[in-house]
N, CA, C and O atoms as CSV, one atom per row, in Angstrom:
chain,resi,resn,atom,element,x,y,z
A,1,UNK,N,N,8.583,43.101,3.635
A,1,UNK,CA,C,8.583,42.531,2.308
A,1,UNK,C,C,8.015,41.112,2.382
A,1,UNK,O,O,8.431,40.233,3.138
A,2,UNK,N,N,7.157,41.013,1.630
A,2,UNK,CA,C,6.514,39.570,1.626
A,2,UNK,C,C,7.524,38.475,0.587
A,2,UNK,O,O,7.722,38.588,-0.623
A,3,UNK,N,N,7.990,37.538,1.426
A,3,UNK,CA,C,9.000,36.459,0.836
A,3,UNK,C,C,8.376,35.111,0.125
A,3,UNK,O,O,9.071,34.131,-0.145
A,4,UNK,N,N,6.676,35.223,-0.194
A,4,UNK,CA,C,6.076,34.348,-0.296
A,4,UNK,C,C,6.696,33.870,-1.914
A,4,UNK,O,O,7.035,34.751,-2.704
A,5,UNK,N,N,6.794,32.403,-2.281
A,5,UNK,CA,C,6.668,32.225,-3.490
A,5,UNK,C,C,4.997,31.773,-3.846
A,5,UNK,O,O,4.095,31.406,-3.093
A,6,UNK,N,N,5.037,31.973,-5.301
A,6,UNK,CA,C,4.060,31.912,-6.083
A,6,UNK,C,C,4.078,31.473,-7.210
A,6,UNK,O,O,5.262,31.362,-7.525
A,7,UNK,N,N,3.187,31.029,-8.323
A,7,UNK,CA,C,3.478,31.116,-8.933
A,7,UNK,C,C,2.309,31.937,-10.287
A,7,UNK,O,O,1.128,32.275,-10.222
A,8,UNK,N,N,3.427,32.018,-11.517
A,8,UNK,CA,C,3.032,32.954,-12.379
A,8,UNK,C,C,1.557,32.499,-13.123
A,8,UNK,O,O,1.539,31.376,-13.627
A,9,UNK,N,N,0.328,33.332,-13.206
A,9,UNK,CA,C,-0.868,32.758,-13.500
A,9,UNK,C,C,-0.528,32.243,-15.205
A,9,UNK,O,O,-1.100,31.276,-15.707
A,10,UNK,N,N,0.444,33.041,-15.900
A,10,UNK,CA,C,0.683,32.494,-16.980
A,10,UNK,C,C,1.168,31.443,-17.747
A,10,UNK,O,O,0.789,30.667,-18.626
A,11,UNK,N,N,2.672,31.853,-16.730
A,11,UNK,CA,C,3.793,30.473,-17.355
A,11,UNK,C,C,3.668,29.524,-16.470
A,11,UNK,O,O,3.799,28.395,-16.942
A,12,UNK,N,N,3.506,29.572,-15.596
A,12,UNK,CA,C,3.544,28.804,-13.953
A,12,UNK,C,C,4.764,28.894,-13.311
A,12,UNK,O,O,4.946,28.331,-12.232
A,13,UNK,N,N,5.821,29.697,-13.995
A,13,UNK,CA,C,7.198,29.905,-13.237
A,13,UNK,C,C,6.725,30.140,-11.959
A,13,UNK,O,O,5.629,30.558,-11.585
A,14,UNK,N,N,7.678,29.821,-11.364
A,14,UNK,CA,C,7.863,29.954,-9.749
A,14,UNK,C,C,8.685,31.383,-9.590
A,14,UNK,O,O,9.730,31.649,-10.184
A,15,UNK,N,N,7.918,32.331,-8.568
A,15,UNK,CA,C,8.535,33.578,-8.700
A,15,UNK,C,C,8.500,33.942,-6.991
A,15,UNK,O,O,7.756,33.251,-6.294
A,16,UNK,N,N,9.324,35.042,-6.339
A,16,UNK,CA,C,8.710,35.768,-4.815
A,16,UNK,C,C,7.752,36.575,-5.171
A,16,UNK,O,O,7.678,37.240,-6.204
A,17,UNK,N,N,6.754,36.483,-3.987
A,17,UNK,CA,C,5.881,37.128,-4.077
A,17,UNK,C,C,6.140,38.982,-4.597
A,17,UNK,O,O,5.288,39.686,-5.139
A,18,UNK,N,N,6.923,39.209,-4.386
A,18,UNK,CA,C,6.913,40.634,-4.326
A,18,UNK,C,C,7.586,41.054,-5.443
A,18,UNK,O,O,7.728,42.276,-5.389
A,19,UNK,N,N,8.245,40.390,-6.812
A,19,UNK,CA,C,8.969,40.378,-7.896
A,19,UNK,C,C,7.380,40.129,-8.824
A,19,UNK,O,O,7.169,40.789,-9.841
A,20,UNK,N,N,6.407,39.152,-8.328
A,20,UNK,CA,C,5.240,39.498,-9.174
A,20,UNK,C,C,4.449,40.854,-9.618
A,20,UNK,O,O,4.472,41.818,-8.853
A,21,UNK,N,N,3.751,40.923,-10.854
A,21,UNK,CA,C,3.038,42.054,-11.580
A,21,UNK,C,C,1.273,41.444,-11.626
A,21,UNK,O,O,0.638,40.391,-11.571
A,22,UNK,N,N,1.051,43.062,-11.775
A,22,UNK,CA,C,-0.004,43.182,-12.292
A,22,UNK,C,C,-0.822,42.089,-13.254
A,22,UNK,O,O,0.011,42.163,-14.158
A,23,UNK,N,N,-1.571,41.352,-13.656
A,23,UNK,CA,C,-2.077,40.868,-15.480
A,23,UNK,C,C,-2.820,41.600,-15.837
A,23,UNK,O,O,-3.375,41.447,-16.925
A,24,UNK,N,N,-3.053,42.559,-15.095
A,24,UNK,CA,C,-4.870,43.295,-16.349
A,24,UNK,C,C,-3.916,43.980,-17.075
A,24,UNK,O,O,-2.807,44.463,-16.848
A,25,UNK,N,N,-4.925,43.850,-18.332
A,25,UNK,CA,C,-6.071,43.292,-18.553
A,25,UNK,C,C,-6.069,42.068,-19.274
A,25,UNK,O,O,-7.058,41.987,-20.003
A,26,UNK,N,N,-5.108,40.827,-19.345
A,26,UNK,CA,C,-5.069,39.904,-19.665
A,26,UNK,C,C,-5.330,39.073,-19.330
A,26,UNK,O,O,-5.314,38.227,-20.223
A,27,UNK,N,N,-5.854,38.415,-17.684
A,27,UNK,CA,C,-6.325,38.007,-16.781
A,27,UNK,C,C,-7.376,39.074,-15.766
A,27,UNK,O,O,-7.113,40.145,-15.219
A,28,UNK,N,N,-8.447,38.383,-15.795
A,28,UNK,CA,C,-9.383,39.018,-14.861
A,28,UNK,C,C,-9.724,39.352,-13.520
A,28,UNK,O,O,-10.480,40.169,-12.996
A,29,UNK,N,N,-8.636,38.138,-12.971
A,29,UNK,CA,C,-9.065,38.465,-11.428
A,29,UNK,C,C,-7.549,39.019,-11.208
A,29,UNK,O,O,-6.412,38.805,-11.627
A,30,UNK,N,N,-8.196,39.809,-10.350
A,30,UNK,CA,C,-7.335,40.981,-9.888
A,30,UNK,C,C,-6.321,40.496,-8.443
A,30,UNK,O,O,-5.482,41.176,-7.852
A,31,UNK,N,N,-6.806,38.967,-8.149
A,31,UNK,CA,C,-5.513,38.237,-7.109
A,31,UNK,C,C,-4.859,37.628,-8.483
A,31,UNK,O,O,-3.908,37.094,-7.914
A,32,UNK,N,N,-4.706,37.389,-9.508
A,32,UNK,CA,C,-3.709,36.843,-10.340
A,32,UNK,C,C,-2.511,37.453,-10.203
A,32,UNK,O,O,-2.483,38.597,-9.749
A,33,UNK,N,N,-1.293,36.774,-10.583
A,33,UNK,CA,C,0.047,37.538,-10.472
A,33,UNK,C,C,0.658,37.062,-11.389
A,33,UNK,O,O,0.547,35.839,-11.487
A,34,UNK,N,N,1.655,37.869,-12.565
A,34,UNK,CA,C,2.519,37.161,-13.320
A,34,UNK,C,C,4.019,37.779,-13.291
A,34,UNK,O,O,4.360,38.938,-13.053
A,35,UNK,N,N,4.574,36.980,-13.514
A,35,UNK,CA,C,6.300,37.138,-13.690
A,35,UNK,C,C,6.804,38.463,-14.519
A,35,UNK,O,O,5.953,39.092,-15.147
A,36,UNK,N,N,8.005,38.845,-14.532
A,36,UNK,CA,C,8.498,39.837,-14.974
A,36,UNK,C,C,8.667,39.327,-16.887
A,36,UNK,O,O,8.668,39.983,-17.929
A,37,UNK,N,N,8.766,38.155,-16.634
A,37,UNK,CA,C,8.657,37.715,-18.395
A,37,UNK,C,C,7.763,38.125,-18.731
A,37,UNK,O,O,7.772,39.225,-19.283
A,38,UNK,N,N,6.329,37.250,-18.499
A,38,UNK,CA,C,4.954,37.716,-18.604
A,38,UNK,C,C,4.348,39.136,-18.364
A,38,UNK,O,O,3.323,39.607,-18.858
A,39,UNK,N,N,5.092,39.617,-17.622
A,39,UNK,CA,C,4.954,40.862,-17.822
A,39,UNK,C,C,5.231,42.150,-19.218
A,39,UNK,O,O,4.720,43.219,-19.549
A,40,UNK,N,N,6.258,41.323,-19.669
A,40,UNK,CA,C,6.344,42.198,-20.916
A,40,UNK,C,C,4.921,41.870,-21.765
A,40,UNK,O,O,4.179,42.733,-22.236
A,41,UNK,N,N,4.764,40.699,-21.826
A,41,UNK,CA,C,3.434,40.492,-22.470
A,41,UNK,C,C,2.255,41.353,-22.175
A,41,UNK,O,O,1.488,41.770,-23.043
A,42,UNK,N,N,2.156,41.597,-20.892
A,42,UNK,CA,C,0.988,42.323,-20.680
A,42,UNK,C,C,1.154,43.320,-20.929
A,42,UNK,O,O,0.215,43.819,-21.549
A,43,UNK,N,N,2.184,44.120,-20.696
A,43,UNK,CA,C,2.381,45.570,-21.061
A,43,UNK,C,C,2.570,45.746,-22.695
A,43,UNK,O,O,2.414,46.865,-23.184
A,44,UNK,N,N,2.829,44.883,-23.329
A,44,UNK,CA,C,2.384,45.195,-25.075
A,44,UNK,C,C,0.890,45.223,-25.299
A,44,UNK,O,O,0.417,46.131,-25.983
A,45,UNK,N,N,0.001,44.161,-24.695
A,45,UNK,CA,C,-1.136,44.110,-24.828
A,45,UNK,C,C,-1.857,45.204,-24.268
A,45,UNK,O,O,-2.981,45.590,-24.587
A,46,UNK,N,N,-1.070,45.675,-23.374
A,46,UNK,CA,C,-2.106,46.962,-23.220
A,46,UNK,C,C,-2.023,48.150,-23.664
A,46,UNK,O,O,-2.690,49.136,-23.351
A,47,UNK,N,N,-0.796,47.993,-24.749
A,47,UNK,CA,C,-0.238,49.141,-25.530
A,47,UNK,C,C,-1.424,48.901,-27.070
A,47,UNK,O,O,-2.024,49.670,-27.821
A,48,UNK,N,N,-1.322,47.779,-26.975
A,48,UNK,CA,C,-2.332,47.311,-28.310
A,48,UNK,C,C,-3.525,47.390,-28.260
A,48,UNK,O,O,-4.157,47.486,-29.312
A,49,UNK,N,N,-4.220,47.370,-26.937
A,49,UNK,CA,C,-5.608,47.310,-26.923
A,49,UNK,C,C,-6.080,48.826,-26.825
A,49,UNK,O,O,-7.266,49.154,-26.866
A,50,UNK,N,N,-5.033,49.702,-26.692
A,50,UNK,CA,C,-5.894,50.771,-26.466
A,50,UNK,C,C,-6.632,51.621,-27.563
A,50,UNK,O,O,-6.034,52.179,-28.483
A,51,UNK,N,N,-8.283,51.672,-27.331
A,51,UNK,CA,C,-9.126,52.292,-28.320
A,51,UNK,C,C,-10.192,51.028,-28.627
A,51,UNK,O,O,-11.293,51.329,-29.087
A,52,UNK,N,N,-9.849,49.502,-28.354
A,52,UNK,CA,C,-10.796,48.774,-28.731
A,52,UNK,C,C,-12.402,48.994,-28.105
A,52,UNK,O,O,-12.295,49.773,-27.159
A,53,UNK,N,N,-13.598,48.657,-28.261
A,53,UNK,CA,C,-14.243,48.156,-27.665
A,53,UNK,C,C,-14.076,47.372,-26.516
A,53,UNK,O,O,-13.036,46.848,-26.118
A,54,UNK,N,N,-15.553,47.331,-25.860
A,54,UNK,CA,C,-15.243,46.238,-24.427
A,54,UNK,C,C,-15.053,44.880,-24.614
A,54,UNK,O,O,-14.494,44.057,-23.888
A,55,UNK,N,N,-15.715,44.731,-25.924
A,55,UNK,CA,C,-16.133,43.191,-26.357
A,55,UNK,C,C,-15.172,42.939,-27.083
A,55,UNK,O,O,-14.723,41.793,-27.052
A,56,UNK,N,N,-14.684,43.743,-27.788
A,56,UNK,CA,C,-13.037,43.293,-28.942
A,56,UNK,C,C,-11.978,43.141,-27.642
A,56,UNK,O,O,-11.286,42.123,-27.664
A,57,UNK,N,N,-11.800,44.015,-26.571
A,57,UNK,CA,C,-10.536,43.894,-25.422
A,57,UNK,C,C,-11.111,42.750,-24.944
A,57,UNK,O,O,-10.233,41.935,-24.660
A,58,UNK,N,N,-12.325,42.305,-24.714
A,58,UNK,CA,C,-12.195,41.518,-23.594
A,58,UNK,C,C,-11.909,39.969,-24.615
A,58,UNK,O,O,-11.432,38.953,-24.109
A,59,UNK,N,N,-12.244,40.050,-25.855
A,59,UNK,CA,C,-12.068,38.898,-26.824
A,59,UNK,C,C,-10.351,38.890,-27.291
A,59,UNK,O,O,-9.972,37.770,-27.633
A,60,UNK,N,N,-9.568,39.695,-27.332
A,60,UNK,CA,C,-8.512,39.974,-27.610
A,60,UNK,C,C,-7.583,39.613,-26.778
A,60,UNK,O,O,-6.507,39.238,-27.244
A,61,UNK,N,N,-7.773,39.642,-25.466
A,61,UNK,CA,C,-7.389,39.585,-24.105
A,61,UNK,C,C,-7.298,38.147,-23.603
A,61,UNK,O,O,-6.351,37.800,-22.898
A,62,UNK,N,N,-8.445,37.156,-24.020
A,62,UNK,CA,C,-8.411,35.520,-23.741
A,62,UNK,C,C,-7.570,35.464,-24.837
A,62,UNK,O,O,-6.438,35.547,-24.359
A,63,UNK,N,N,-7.466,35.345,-26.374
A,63,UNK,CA,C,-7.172,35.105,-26.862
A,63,UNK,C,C,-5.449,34.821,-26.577
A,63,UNK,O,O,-4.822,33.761,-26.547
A,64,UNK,N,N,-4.908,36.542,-26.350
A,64,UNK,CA,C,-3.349,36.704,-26.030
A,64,UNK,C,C,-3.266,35.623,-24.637
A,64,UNK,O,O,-2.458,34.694,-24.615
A,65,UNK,N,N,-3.990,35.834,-23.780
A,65,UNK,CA,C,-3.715,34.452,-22.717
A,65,UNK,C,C,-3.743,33.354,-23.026
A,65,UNK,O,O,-2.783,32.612,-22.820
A,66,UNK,N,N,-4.401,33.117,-23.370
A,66,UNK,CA,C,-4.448,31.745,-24.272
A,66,UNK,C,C,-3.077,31.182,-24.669
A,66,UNK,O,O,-2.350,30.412,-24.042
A,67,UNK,N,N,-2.889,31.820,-25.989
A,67,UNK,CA,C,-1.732,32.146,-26.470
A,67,UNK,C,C,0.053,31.892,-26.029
A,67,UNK,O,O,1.007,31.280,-26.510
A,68,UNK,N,N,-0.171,32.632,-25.021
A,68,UNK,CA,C,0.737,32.621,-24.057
A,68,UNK,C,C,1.185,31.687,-22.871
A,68,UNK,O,O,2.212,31.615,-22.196
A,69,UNK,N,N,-0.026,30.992,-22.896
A,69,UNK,CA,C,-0.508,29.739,-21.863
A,69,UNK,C,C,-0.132,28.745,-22.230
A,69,UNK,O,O,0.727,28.027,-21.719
A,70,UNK,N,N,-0.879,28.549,-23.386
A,70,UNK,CA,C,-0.411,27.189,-24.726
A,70,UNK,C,C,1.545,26.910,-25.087
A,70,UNK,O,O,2.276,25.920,-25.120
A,71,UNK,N,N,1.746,28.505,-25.309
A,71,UNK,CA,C,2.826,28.533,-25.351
A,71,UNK,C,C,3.852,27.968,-24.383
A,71,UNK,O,O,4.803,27.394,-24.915
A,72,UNK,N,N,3.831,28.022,-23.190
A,72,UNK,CA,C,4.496,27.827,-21.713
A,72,UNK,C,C,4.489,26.423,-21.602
A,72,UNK,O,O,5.389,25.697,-21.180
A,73,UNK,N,N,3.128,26.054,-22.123
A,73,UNK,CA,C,3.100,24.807,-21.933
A,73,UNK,C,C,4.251,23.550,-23.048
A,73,UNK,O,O,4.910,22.515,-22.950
A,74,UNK,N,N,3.879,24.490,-23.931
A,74,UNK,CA,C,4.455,23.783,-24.833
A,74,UNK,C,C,6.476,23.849,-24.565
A,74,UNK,O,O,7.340,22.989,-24.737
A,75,UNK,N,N,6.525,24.955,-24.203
A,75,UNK,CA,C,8.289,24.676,-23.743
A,75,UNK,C,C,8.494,24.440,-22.761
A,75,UNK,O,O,9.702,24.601,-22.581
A,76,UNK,N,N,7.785,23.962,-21.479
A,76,UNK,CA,C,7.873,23.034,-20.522
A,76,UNK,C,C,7.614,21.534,-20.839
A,76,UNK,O,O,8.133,20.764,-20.031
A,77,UNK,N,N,7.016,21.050,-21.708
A,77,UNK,CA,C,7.313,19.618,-22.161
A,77,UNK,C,C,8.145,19.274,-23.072
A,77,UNK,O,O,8.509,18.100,-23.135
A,78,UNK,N,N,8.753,20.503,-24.225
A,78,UNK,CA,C,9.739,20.453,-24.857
A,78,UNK,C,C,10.915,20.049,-24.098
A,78,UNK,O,O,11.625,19.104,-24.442
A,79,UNK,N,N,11.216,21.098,-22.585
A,79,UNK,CA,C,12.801,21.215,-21.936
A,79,UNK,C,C,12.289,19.729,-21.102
A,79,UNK,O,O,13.236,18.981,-20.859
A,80,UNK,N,N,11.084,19.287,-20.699
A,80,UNK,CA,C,11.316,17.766,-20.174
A,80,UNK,C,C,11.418,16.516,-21.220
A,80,UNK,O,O,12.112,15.532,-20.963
A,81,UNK,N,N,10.980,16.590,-21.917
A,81,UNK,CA,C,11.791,15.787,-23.528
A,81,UNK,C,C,13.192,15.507,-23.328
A,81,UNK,O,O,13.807,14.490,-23.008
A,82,UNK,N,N,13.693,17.283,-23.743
A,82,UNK,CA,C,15.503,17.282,-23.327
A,82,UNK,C,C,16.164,16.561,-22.446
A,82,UNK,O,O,17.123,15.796,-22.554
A,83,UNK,N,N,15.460,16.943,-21.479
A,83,UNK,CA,C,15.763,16.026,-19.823
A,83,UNK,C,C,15.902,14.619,-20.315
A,83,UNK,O,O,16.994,14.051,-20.350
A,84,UNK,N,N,14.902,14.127,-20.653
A,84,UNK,CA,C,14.461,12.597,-20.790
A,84,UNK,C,C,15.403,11.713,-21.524
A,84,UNK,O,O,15.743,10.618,-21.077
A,85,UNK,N,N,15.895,12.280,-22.849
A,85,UNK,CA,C,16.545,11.890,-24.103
A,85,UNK,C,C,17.930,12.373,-23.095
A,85,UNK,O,O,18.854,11.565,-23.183
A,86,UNK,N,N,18.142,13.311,-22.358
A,86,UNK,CA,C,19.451,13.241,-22.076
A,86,UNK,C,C,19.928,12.452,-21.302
A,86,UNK,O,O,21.151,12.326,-21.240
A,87,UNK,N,N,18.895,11.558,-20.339
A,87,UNK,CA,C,18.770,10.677,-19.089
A,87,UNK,C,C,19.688,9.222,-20.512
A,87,UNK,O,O,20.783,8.660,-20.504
A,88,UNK,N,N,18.561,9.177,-21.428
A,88,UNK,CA,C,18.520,8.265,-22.195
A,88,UNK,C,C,20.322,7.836,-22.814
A,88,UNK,O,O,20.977,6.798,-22.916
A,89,UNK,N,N,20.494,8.925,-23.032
A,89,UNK,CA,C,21.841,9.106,-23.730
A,89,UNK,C,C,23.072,8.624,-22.528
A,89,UNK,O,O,24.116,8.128,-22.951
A,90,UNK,N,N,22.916,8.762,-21.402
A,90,UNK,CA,C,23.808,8.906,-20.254
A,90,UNK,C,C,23.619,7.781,-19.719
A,90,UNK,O,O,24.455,7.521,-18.853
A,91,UNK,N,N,22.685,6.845,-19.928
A,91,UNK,CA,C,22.907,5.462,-19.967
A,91,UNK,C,C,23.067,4.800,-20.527
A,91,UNK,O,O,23.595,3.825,-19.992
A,92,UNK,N,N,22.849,4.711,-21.721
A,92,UNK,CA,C,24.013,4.225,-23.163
A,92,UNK,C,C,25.025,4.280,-23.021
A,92,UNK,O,O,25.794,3.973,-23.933
């Protein structure tokens, strides 16, 4: 069993190597790895894409990454905010 950590091409969670998934078709390269969260994501998206074109999946596909990327980002500077204001409060 490979004990490597990694992390998720999506959220950037920190995961073991061997608890990582698949991303296609939401990510292209096929060494990408994402988390079991991110994983639900991909597996809707590939429930949704099926029947598109190459050019609608492959436009559909940045988009949901995107998406999902932006997102991660955005509640990782939200929960360090929390942190910050709580630092703030505890020295008052």
């Amino acid at each position: 069993m490979n004990n490597n950590v990694i992390e998720c091409k999506l959220c950037n969670e920190k995961m073991m190597e061997f608890e990582s998934n698949n991303p296609q078709p939401l990510l292209e390269n096929f060494e990408d790895r994402v988390c079991r969260d991110c994983n639900d994501y991909v597996s809707a998206s590939r429930i949704l894409l099926r029947g598109l074109d190459r050019e609608a999946h492959e436009g559909v596909c940045s988009m949901i990454a995107s998406v999902i990327q932006m997102a991660s980002s955005l509640k990782r500077s939200r929960l360090k905010a929390y942190e910050q204001l709580k630092e703030l409060e505890e020295d008052v």
